[in-house]
C-alpha positions as CSV (number, residue, x, y, z in Angstrom):
1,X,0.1,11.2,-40.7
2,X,1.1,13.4,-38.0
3,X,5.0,12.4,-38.4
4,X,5.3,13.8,-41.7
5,X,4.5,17.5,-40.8
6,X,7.8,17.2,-38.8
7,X,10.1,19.1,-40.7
8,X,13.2,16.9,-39.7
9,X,11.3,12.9,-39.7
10,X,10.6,13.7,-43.7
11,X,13.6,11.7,-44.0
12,X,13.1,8.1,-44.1
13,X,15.8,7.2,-41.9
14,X,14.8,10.0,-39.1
15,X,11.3,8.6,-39.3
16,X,12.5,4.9,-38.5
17,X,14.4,5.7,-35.9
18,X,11.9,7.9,-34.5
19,X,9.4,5.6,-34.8
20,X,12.3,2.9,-32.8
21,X,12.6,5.3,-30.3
22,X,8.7,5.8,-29.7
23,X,8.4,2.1,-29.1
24,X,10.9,1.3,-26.7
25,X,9.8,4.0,-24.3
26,X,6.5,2.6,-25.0
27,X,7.7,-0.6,-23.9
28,X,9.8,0.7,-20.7
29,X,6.5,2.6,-19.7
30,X,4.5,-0.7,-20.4
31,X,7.1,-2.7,-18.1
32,X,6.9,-0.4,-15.3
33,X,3.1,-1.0,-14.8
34,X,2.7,-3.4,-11.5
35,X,0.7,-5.6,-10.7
36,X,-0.8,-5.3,-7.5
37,X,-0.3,-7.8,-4.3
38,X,-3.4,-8.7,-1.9
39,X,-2.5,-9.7,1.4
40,X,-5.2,-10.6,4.3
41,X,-4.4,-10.6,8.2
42,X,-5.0,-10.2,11.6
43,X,-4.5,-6.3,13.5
44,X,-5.6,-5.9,16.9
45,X,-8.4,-3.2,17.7
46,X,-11.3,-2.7,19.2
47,X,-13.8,0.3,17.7
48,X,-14.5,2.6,14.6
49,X,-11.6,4.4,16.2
50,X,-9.6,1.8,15.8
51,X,-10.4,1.2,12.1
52,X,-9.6,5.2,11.1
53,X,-6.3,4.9,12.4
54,X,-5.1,1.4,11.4
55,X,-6.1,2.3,8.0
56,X,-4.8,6.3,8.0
57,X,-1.8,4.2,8.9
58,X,-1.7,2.9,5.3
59,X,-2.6,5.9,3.7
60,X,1.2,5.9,2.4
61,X,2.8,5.6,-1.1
62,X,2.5,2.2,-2.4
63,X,-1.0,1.0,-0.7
64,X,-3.5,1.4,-3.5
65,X,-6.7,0.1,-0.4
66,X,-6.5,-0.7,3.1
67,X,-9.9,-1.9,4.9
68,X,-10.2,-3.0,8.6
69,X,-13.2,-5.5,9.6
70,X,-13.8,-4.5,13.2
71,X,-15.6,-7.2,14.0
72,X,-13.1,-10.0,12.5
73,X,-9.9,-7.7,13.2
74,X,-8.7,-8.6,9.5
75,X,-6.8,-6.2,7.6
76,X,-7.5,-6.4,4.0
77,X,-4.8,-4.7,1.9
78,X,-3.6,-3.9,-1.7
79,X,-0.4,-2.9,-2.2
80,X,2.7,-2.6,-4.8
81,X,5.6,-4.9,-3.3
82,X,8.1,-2.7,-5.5
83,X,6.8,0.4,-3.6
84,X,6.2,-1.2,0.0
85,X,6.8,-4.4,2.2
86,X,4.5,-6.8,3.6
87,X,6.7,-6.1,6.9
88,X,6.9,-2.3,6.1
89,X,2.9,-2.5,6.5
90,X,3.3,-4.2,9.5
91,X,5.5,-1.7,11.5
92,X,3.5,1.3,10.4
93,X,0.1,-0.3,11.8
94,X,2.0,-1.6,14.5
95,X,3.6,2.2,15.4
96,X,0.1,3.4,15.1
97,X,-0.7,1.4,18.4
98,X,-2.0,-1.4,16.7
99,X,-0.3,-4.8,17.3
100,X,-0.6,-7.3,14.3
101,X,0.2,-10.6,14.2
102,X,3.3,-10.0,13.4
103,X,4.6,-7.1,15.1
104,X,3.8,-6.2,18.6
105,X,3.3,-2.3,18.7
106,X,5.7,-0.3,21.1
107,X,4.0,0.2,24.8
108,X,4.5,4.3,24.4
109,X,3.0,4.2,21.2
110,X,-0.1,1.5,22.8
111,X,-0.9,3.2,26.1
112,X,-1.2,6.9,24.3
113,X,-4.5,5.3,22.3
114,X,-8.2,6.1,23.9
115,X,-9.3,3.4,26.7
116,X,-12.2,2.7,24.2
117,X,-9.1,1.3,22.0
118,X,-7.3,-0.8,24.7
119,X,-7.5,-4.3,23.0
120,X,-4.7,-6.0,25.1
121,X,-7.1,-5.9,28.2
122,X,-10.0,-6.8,26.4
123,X,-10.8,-10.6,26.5
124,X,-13.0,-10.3,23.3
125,X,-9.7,-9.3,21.2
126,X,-6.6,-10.1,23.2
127,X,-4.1,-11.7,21.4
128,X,-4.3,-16.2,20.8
């Protein structure tokens, strides 16, 4: 056993409370795994444009996946809610030029994007 060839856990008391030790940073490591949170919905776009920069927007700490259907304008996301909001994903899609449904993205930010990406003009994808 490889805790006898320390010199200092020969002892039977050492070993024990080595062996304590061991387990509850096992345990603190084992609590700090999280689960994983899916959430679905809508973001405003237009193109394959579009879709590379609503989901670079998520390329941040804390998103594990982020995919954008171009032809149903859902955003599917996995995220760790200890790491990142729900809302915190909406604002950074949103300041991407994106609007969700949710959080309208600043006109600056909005009129910078390519015409191809204009979505408030666009009948096909204008907000409900």
């Amino acid at each position: 056993m490889i805790l006898l060839t320390i010199p200092i856990l020969r002892n039977h008391k050492m070993k024990n409370f080595f062996i304590i030790i061991l387990a509850i940073f096992s345990l603190m490591a084992f609590k700090n795994i999280q689960k994983p949170t899916t959430a679905k919905f809508k973001v405003f776009g237009n193109c394959p444009q579009c879709k590379e920069r609503i989901e670079l927007a998520l390329d941040v700490k804390g998103v594990k996946s982020a995919e954008w259907n171009v032809d149903t304008k859902i955003l599917d996301v996995v995220f760790i809610a200890d790491k990142i909001s729900l809302e915190k994903l909406h604002l950074l899609i949103a300041n991407s030029g994106h609007d969700t449904e949710k959080t309208k993205a600043p006109d600056n930010v909005y009129l910078k994007l390519p015409d191809c990406c204009m979505y408030r003009d666009n009948d096909n994808t204008h907000h409900d």
